[in-house]
C-alpha positions as CSV (number, residue, x, y, z in Angstrom):
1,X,-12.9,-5.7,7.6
2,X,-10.9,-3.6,5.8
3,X,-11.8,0.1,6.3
4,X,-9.4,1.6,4.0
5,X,-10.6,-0.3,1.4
6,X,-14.5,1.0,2.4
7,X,-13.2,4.6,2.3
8,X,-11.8,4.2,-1.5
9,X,-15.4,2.5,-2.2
10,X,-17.0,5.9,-1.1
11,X,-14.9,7.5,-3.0
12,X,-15.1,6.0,-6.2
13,X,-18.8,6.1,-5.9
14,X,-18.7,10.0,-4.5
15,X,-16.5,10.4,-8.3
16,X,-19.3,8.3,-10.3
17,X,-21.5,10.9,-8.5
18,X,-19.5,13.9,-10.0
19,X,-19.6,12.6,-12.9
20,X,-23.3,11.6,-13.1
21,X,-24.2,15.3,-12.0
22,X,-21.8,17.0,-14.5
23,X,-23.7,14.9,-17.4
24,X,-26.9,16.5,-16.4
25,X,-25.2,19.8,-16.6
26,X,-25.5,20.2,-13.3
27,X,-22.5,21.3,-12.4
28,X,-18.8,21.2,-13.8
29,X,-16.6,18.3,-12.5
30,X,-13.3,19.2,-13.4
31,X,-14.1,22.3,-10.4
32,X,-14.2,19.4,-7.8
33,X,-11.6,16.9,-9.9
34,X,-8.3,18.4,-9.5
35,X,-9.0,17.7,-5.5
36,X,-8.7,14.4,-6.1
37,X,-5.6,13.5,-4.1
38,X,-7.6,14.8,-0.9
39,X,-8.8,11.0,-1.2
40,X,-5.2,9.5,-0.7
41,X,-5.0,11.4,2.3
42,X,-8.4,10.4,3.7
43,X,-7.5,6.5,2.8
44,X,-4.2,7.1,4.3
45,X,-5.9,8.8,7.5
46,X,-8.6,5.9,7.6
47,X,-5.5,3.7,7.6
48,X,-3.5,5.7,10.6
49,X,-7.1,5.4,12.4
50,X,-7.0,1.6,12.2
51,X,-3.6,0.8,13.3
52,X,-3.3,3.6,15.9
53,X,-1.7,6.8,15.4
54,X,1.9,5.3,15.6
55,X,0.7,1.7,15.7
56,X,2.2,-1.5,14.1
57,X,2.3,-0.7,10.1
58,X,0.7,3.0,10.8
59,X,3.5,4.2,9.0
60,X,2.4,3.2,5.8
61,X,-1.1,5.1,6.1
62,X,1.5,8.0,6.7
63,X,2.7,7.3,3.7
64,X,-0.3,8.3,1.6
65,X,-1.4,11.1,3.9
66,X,1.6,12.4,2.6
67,X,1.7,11.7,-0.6
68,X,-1.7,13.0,-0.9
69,X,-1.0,15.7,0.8
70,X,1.8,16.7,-1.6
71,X,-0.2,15.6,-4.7
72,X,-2.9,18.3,-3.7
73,X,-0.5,21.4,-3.1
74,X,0.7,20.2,-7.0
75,X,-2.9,20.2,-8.4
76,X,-3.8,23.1,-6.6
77,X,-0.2,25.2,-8.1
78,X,0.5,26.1,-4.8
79,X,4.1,24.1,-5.8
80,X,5.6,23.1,-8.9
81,X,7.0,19.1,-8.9
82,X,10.9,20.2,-7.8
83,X,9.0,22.2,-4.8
84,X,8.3,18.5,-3.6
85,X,11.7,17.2,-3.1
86,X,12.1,18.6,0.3
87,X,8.9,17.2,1.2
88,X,10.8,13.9,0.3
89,X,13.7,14.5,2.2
90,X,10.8,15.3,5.5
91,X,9.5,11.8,4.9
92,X,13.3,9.5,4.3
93,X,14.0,12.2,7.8
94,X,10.7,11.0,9.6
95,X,11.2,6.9,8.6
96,X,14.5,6.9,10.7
97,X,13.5,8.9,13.1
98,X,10.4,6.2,13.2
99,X,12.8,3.6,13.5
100,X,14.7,4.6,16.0
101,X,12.0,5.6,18.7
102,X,9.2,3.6,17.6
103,X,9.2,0.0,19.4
104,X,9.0,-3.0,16.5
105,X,5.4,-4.4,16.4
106,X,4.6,-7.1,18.7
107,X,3.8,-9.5,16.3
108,X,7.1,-8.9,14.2
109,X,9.3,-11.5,16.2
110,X,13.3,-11.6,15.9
111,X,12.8,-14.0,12.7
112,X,11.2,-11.5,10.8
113,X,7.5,-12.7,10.9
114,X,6.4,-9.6,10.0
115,X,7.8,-7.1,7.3
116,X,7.5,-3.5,6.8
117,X,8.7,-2.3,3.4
118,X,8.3,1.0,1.7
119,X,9.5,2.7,-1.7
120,X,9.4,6.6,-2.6
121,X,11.4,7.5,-5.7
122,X,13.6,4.5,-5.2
123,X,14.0,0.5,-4.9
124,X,13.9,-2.1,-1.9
125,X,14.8,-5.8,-1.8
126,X,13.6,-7.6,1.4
127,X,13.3,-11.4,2.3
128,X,12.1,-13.2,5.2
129,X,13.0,-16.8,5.8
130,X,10.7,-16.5,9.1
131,X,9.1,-20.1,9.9
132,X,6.3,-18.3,11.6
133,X,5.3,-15.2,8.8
134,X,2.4,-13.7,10.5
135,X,2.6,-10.9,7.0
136,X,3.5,-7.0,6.3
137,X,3.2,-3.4,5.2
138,X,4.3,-2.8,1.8
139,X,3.9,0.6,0.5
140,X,5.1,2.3,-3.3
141,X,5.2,5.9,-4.2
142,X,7.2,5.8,-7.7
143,X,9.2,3.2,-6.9
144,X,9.3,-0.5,-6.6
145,X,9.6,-3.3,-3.8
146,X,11.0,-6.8,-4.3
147,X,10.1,-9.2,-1.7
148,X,11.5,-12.7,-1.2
149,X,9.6,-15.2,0.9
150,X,10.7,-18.6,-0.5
151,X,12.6,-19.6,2.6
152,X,9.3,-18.2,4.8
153,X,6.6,-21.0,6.2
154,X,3.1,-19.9,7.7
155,X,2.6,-21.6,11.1
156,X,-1.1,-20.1,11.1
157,X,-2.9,-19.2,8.1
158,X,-3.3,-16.8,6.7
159,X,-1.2,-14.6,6.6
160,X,-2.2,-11.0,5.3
161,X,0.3,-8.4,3.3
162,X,-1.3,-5.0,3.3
163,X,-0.1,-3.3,-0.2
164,X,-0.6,0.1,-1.7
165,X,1.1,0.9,-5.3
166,X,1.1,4.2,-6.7
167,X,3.2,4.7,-9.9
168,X,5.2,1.7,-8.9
169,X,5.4,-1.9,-8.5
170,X,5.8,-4.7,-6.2
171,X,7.2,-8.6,-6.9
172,X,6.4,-11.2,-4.6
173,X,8.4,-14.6,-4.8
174,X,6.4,-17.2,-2.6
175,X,6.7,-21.3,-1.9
176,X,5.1,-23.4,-4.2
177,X,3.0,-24.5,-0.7
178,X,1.3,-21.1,-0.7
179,X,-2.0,-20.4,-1.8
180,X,-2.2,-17.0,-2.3
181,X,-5.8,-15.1,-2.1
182,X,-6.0,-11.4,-3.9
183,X,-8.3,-8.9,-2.8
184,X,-6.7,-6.5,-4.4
185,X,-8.4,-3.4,-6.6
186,X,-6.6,-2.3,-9.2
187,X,-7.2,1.6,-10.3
188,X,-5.1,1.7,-14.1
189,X,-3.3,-0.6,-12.9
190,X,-2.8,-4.8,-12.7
191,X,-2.6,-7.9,-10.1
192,X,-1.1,-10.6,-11.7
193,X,-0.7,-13.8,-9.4
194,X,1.6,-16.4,-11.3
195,X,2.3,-18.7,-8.7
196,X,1.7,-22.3,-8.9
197,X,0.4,-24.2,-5.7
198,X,0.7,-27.6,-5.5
199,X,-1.9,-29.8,-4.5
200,X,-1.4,-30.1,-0.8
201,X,-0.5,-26.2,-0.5
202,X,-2.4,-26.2,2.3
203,X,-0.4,-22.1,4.0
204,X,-2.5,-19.6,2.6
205,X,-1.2,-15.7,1.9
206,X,-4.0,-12.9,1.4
207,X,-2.9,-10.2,0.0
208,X,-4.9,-7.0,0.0
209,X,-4.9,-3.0,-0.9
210,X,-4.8,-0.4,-3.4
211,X,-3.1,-0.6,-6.9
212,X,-2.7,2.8,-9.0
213,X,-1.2,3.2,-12.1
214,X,0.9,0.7,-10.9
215,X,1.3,-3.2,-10.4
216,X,1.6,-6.6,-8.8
217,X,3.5,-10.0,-9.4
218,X,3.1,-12.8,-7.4
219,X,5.1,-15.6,-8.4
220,X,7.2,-18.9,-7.6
């Protein structure tokens, strides 16, 4: 199960809800709108919970703490946009810091079966030619990620890339042996899979998480 995704369900109904009650003229819902990137922290919180507080990938639900977080303090004018740079420069501090103290996963062998990618404000090019992918992190804050898995095999299906895009984009090149299986949700934004498996593509890729305003390719 994937709670993160369970919390954004709750959330998108707790908005229809809003929005049903501000129809009746019940109340206004642009008083309880503006807090909407409270809901990017609690997805990214939800996210922390389920990989431990400094777990394997945890980073990633840092991530949109963070940029939630930051978001808020905007919608709320307690900061214009510039007042979030440093905020930027606290996160690129805390990823090497990360890095350097926090042990790799256990399932991210030497061969680089497991990949951890992230993108604020910037670009990122990784590959994996890892005989045994097991999957990844990959997370987008206005920015984009390229990811090159071509030269990567699947000893045990499936493997599962966790993905969350905001005002970005990600491009995933995979064999033509993959079968790739999207449970992604798309918030004004777009999945596009344009891979082509052949008929004995028997190594099967899931790939699941959050699009908004944003996008991903899969392709050959």
């Amino acid at each position: 199960m994937s709670y993160p995704r369970v919390a954004l369900g709750f959330l998108i109904m707790a908005a229809g809800i809003l929005i049903t009650l501000d129809n009746l003229g019940m109340l206004d819902a642009g008083d309880y709108m503006r807090y909407w990137p409270a809901a990017l922290v609690a997805i990214g919180a939800v996210k922390v919970a389920e990989r431990g507080f400094f777990g394997p990938g945890a980073f990633g639900g840092w991530i949109w703490v963070f940029a939630g977080g930051a978001l808020l303090l905007w919608t709320l004018d307690y900061v214009n946009p510039l007042g979030l740079l440093p905020l930027i420069l606290v996160v690129i501090g805390g990823r090497l810091v990360w890095n350097t103290l926090m042990p790799p996963p256990a399932k991210a062998p030497r061969g680089g079966g497991y990949v951890d990618g992230w993108a604020v404000l910037g670009g990122s090019s990784r590959s994996s030619g890892s005989q045994d992918f097991r999957g990844g992190d990959l997370n987008v804050f206005m920015g984009g990620i390229e990811l090159d898995l071509r030269q990567a095999a699947i000893a045990g299906s499936p493997a599962v890339i966790d993905v969350f895009v905001m005002w970005g984009g990600i491009e995933i090149k995979v064999p033509e042996r993959w079968a790739v299986d999207a449970q992604v949700t798309a918030l004004l934004g777009g999945f596009e899979d344009k891979t082509r498996p052949g008929d004995d593509a028997q190594e099967k890729l899931t790939i699941r998480g959050l699009v908004l305003m944003g996008g991903i390719e899969i392709r050959n």
